[in-house]
C-alpha positions in Angstrom: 0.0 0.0 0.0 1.6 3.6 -0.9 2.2 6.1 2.3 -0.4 7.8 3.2 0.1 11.8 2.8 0.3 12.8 6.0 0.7 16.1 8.7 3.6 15.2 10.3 2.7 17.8 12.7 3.3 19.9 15.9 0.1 21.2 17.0 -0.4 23.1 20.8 -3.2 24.5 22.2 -3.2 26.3 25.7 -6.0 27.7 28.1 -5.1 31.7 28.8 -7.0 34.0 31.6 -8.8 35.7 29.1 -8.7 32.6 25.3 -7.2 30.2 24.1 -4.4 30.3 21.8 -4.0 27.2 19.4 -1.0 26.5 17.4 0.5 24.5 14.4 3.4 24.6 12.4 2.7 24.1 7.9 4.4 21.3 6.7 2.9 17.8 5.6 4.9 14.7 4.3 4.4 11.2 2.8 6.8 9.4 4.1 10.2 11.2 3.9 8.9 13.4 1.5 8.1 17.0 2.0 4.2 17.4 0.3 2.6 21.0 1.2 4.7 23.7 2.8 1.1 25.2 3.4 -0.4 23.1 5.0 -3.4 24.5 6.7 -3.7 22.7 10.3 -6.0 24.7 12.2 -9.5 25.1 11.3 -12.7 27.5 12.6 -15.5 24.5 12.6 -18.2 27.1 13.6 -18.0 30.9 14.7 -16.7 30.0 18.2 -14.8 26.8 18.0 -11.7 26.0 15.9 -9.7 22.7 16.0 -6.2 21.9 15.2 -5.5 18.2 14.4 -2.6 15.7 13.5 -2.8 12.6 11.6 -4.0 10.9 8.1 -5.1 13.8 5.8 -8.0 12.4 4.3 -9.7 11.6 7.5 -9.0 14.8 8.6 -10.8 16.4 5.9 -13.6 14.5 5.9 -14.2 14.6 9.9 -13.6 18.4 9.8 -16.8 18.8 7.3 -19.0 16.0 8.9 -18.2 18.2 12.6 -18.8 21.9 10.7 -21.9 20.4 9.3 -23.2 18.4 12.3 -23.1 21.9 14.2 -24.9 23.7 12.1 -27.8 21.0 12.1 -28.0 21.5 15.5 -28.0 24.6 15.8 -30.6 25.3 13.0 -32.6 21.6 14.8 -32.3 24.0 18.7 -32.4 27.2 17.9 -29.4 27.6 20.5 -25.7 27.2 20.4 -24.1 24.1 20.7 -21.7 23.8 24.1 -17.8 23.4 23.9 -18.2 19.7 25.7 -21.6 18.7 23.6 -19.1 19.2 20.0 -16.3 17.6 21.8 -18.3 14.4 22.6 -20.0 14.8 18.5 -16.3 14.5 17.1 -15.1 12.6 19.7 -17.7 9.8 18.4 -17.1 10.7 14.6 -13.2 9.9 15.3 -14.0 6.9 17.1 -15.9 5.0 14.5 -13.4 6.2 11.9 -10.2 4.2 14.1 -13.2 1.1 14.1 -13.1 0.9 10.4 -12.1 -2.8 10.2 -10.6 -2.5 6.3 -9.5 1.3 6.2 -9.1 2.3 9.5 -8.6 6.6 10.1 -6.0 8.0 12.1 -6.6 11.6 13.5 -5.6 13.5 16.6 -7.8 16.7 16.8 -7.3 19.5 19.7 -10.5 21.8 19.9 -10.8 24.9 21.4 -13.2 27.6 21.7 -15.9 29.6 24.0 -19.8 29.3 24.7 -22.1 30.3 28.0 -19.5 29.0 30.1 -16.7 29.9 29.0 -13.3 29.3 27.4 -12.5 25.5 27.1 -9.7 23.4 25.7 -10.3 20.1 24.8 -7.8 17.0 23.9 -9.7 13.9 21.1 -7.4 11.7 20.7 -7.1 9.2 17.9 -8.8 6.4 19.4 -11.9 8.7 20.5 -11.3 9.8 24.2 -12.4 13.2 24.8 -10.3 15.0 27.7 -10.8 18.3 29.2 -7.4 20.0 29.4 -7.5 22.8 32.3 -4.0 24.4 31.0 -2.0 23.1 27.6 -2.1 19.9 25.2 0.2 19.2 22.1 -0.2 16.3 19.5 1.7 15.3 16.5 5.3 14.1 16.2 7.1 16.9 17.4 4.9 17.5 20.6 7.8 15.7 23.0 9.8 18.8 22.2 6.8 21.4 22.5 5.8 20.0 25.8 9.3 20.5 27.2 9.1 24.3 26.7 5.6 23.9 27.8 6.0 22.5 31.2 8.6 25.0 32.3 6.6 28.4 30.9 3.4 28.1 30.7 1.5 29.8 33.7 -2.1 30.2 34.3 -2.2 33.5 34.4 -0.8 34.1 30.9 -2.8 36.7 28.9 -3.6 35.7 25.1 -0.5 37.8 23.5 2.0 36.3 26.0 0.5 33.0 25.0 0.8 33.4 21.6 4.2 34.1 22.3 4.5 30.7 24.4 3.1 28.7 21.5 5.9 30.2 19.1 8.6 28.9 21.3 6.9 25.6 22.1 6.8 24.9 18.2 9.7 26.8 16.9 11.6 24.2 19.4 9.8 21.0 17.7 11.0 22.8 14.5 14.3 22.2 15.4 14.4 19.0 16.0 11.4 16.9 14.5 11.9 16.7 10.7 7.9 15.9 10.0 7.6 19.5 11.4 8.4 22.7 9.7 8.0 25.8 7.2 6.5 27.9 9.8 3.9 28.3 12.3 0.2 29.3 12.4 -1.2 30.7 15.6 -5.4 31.6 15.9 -6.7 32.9 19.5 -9.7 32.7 21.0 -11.5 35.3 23.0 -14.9 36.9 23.5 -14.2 39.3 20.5 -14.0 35.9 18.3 -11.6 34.2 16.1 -8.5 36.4 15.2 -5.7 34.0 13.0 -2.8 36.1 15.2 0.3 35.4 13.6 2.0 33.2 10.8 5.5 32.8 11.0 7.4 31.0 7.8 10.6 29.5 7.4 12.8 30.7 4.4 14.9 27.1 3.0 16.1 29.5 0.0 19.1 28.0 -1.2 22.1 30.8 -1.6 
């Protein structure tokens, strides 16, 4: 069977006192092979939530638009919007009957963060389906080793949004360094009551001189 294009991928996400800050750096391989120096890895799936995520690219794509779709059934079905934990639990299901697949199983590793009534949340689905509540900071993806050692010595509670933004540069720009399925750059989008603001994007220059 030929490699399946995938994200590589160092994505973070981290609770602030006033957002969340998600992160990811741009590059996606198939196999040792550099594919998209683009690659888009976070994603708004409705006007308050966005979700970063890690794994096979075609189950990605396809969870992303059954979740964006899903919520705005719902919402149209309620008349109200949806909660942080009720989308959580939607794509944590979605994720776990795309790992059951007996013949083509999916692989994806989505963080999801956003705000509704009770505030700002942070939430971990991992690849086999487990929804976790993160109080503080999660990473995924190959280079999140090195991102979580920059994480566990900086991050603080009382961060404000633009000194976590700051935090998630270093935590990637160090997986950057040393994990090869990570790199070109790095996408940040926060998270506060004004909305969904894409922050920064920081590329990498390989220009050969």
């Amino acid at each position: 069977m030929d490699e399946k294009l995938k994200t590589g991928t160092t994505t973070v996400g981290i609770v602030c006192q006033d957002g969340i800050v998600l992160g990811a750096d741009l590059r996606a391989t198939s196999g040792n092979m550099i594919v998209d120096k683009e690659a888009i890895k976070i994603v708004q799936i409705s006007d308050s939530i966005a979700v970063t995520f890690a794994g096979v690219v075609s189950d990605i794509q396809l969870i992303t638009k059954l979740i964006t779709a899903e919520i705005k059934l719902k919402e149209i079905r309620t008349g109200k919007k949806i909660t942080l934990k009720a989308t959580a639990n939607l794509l944590g299901n979605m994720v776990y009957s795309t790992i059951r697949n007996p013949y083509f199983p999916g692989i994806a590793h989505f963080l999801m963060g956003g705000i509704d009534i009770d505030g700002f949340h942070l939430y971990d689905i991992y690849p086999d389906g487990s929804v976790t509540l993160k109080k503080d900071y999660v990473s995924s993806g190959s280079g999140s080793v090195f991102a979580y050692g920059v994480l566990e010595i900086k991050y603080n509670p009382a961060l404000t949004v633009n000194d976590g933004v700051k935090l998630v540069r270093q935590a990637i720009n160090a997986a950057l360094q040393r994990d090869s399925a990570s790199g070109q750059g790095i996408r940040i989008v926060t998270i506060t009551k004004a909305g969904l603001k894409e922050h920064s994007i920081q590329k990498v220059s390989y220009e050969l001189k």
